[in-house]
N, C-alpha and C positions, 0 to 999 in steps of 0.2 A: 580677482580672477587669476594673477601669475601667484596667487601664493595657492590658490587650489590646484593651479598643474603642479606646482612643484611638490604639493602633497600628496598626488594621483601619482607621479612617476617616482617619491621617494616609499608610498606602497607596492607598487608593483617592483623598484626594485627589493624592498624586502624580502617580497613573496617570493622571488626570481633566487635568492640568497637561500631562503629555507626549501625550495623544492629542488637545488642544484648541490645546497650545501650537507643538509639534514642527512643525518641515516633513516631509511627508513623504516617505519615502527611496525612491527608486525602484527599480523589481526586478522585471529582465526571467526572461522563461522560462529563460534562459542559468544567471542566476544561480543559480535556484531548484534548476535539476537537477546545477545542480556543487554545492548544499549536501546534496544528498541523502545521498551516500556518510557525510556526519558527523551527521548526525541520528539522534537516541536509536535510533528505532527499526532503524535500518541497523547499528547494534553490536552487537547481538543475535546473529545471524545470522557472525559472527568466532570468537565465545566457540563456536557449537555446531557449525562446521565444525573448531575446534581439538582443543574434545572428540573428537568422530569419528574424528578422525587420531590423537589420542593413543589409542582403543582398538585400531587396525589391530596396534600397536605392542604393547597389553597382550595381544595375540589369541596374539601368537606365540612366549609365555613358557610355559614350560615346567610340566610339573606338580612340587611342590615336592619336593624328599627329606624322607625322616625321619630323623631321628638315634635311637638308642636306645640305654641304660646300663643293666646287671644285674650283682651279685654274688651270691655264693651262698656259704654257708657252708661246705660240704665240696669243693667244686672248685674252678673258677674264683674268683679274688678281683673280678677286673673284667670284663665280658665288654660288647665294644662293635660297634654295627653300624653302617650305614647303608643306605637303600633306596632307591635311584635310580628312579624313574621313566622310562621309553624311548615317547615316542611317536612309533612308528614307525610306525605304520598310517594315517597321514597326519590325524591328528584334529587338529594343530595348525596344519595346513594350511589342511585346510577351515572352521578356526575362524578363521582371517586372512582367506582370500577373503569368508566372511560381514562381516567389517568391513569388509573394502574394501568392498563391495558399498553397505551401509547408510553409510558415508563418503559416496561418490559419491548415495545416495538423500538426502542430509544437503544435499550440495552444490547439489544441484540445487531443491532446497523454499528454502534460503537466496536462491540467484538469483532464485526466484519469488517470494521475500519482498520481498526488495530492488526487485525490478521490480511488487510490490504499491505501496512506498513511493513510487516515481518516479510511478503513477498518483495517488495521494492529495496529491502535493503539486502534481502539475500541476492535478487538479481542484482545489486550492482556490486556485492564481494565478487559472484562471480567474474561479471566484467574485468574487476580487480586482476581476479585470478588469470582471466584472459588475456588481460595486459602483462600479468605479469612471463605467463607464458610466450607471449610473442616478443616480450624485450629478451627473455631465454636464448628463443631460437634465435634471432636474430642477431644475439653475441655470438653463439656457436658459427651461424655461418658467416662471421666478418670475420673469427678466426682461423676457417677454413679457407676464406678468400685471400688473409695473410699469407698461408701455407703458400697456397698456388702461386702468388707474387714471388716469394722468398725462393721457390723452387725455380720460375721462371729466371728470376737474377743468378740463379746459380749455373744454368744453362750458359744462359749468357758469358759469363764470367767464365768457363769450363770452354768456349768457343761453339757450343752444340745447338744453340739457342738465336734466338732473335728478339731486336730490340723491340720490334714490332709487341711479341706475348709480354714482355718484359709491360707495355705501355696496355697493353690490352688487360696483363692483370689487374695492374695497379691505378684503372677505371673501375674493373669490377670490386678490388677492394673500396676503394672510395665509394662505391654505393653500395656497397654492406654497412661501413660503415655511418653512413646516411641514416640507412634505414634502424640502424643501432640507436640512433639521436633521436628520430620519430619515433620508434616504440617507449623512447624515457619519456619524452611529452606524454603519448597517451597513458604511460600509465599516471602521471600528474593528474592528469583529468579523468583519469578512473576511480582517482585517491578522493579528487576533489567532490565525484558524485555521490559516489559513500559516504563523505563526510556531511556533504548537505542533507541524506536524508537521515541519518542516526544523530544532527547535530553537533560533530566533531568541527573542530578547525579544519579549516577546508586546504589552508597554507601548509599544515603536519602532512609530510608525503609519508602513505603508509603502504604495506606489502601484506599479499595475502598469503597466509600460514595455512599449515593444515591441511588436509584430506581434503576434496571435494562432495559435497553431498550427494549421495545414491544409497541403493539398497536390492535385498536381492529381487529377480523376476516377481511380481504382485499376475495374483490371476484378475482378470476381469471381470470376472464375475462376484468376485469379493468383494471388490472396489463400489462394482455397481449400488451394491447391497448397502452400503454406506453412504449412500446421497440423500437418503429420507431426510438422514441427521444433517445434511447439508447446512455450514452456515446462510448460505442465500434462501436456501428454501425454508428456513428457521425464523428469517428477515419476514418473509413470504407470508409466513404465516401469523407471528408479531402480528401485521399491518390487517390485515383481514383477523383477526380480534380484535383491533382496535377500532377495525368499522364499523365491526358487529356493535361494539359497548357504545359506537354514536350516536348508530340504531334505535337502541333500547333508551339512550338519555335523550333523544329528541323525541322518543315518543311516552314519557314520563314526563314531556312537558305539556300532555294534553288535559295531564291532570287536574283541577282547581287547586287554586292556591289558597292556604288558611292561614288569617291572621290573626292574633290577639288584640284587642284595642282597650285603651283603658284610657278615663277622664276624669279630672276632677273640677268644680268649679267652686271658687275660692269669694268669700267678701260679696255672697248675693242679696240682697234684699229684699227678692221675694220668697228666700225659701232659709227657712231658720238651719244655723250652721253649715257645712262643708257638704256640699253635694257630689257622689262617686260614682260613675257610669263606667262598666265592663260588658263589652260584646266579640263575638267574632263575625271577620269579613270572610269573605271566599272572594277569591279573584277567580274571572270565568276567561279560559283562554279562547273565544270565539272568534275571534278575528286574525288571532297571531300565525294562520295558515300552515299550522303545526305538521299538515301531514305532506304538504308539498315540500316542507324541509325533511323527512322523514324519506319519502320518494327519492330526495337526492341522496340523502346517506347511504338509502339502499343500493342504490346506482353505483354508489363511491364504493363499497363494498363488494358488489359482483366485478365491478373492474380491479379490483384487489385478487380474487379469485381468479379472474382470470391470468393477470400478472402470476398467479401462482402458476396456473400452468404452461404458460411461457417461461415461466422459472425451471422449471421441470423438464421441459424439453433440452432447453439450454445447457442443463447439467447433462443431462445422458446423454446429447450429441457431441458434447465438449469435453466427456470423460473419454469416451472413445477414438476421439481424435486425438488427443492429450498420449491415450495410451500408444494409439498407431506412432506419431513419433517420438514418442521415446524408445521405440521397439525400434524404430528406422536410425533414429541415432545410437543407440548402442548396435546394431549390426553394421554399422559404417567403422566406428573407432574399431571394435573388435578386427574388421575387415581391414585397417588402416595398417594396424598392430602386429597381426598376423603374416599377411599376404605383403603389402607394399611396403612397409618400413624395411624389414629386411633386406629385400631386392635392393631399394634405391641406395641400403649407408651400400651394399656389398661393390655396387654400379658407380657408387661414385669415388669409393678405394681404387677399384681396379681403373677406373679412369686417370684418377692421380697418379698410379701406380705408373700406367702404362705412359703416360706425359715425361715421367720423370727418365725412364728410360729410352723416351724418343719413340716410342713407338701408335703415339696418338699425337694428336696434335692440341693444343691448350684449347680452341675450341670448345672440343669433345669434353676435356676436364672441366673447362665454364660451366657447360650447361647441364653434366653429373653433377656440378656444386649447387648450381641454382634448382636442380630441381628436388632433392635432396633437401635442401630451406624449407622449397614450397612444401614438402611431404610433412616436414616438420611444424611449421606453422598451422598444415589441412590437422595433423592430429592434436594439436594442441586446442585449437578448436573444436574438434572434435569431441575431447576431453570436456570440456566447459558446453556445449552443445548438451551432450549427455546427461550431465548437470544440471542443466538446465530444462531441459527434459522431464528432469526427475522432480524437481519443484514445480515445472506446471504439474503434472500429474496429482501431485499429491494437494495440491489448489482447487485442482479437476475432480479430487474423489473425498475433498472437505479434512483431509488431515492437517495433522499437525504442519505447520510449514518451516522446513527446515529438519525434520525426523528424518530419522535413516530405520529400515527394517532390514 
């Protein structure tokens, strides 16, 4: 037991070693969606399209023969048969088409898996990128907060000042500085979420590179026109083909069934040399209640179609909201960029400015610095928001995910 704590706290101090010591590795959106294809969760998706294929294969095997061995005391010494099975009423047919069918419904949930996985890791580059943004601002304004200390002590020093701002700064630098510390944690654990879903070391602290994904304005009515080909609705309709072909192979078993039989009887004494008997059977399926399993498939089927159009609904309500904010987040950044950034650096100069000359009070320059942060942290977010944004959309209108137009 004390040799497994001491191997719990000699891993976490490793980990504590490479996320404080390590440079961080950079890693653009490029990288992230070429590592996709080999991430745990993308191998999944291999194994149950191979399964699939390997049953189209088991679909069109035959029903087994039987052998059979009798002797008999006063006749035959040996009497041997065989009974071939013949399905010729196409029940081995329409039990092939049904795998194909659920093969191809196989294929297409896997693609939808895989293009699940390309959204989850581009959401958490972003992230990435978010953290990396807020550990940004976050230095800028502990250096700002240095500033005001350094200016406060000079006051002081100069006799024009007081001990009091001298103390008041150098609270607000110490919780700039703070929040300098928690933004490196989160981006550790921005690195680490990335890394769990593209299967990287989770201990490599890495840094988002590159561009963020957008593209220009998309009309909505173009978008819309593109949901036919929707992967879910592609899924949609996979599964209702595959109900249909259950359909048809449960009611292919109403057919009789035709065998070959063949006998021979060996060593008989009443009947001079080797006696050969050939006939066929029919199996009669009267009892096997073929069409109340047939009634369910059909059921399982219409509830398939129906999923289809709850599928369908889902998409064009989901597209449209999808569009509404991203249209909402990109007029917030633009509106950020434009209008408020400006004002607030210009607000919190002229506050510094006017502090240094005595003519405000450090107060007033506090809270030009803090809010100034906060403007910059609101569009850093904002940034990543938009972004984000732009990958639901493009989730929302079945594209590529992670394309830029």
């Amino acid at each position: 037991m004390r040799l497994a704590v001491v191997t719990i706290i000699a891993l976490a101090a490793s980990g504590r070693a490479v996320a404080d010591d390590a440079a961080p590795v950079a890693v653009t959106l490029a990288d992230v969606l070429a590592a996709v294809p080999k991430a745990p969760a993308a191998q999944v998706g291999g194994h149950e399209v191979a399964a699939a294929n390997a049953s189209i294969d088991a679909a069109g095997a035959w029903p087994a023969p039987a052998l059979h061995f009798q002797t008999n005391r006063l006749t035959a010494h040996v009497v041997g048969g065989v009974t071939l099975p013949l399905p010729l009423f196409g029940t081995v047919g329409a039990a092939r088409r049904e795998a194909e069918a659920r093969a191809r419904a196989t294929r297409s949930e896997v693609d939808l898996g895989l293009r699940d996985v390309r959204r989850r890791a581009v959401m958490a580059w972003l992230a990435l990128a978010r953290s990396d943004g807020e550990l940004d601002a976050a230095t800028k304004a502990a250096a700002q907060s240095a500033e005001l200390e350094r200016i406060a002590r000079g006051r002081l020093d100069a006799g024009v000042g007081a001990e009091v701002d001298v103390t008041a700064a150098r609270a607000a630098h110490a919780r700039a500085d703070l929040a300098v510390a928690n933004a490196k944690r989160a981006l550790e654990a921005a690195s680490a979420d990335l890394a769990g879903v593209v299967g990287w070391n989770p201990l490599r602290l890495l840094h988002a590179d590159g561009a963020l994904p957008g593209g220009d304005s998309p009309s909505l009515e173009a978008l819309r026109g593109k949901l036919a080909a929707h992967p879910e609705r592609t899924v949609a309709q996979r599964r209702i083909e595959a109900a249909d072909a259950t359909v048809d192979q449960i009611r292919s078993q109403r057919r009789p069934g035709l065998a070959l039989e063949a006998q021979v009887s060996i060593d008989d004494p009443t009947t001079p040399g080797t006696d050969a008997m050939v006939g066929l059977s029919l199996d009669l399926p009267l009892f096997s209640r073929v069409g109340a399993h047939a009634r369910s498939a059909q059921a399982t089927a219409a509830a398939e179609r129906a999923r289809l159009a709850v599928t369908e609904a889902t998409l064009g309500s989901g597209l449209v909201a999808s569009y509404r904010r991203w249209q909402a987040a990109t007029e917030k950044l633009a509106a950020l960029l434009r209008d408020v950034v400006p004002a607030q650096e210009r607000a919190a100069a002229l506050s510094a400015q006017a502090y240094r000359e005595g003519a405000r009070d450090l107060a007033s320059a506090l809270q030009a610095d803090r809010d100034l942060a906060a403007v910059r942290a609101e569009v850093n977010a904002a940034r990543t928001d938009v972004a984000a944004a732009w990958i639901e959309l493009q989730v929302a209108a079945g594209e590529e995910v992670g394309s830029a137009h």
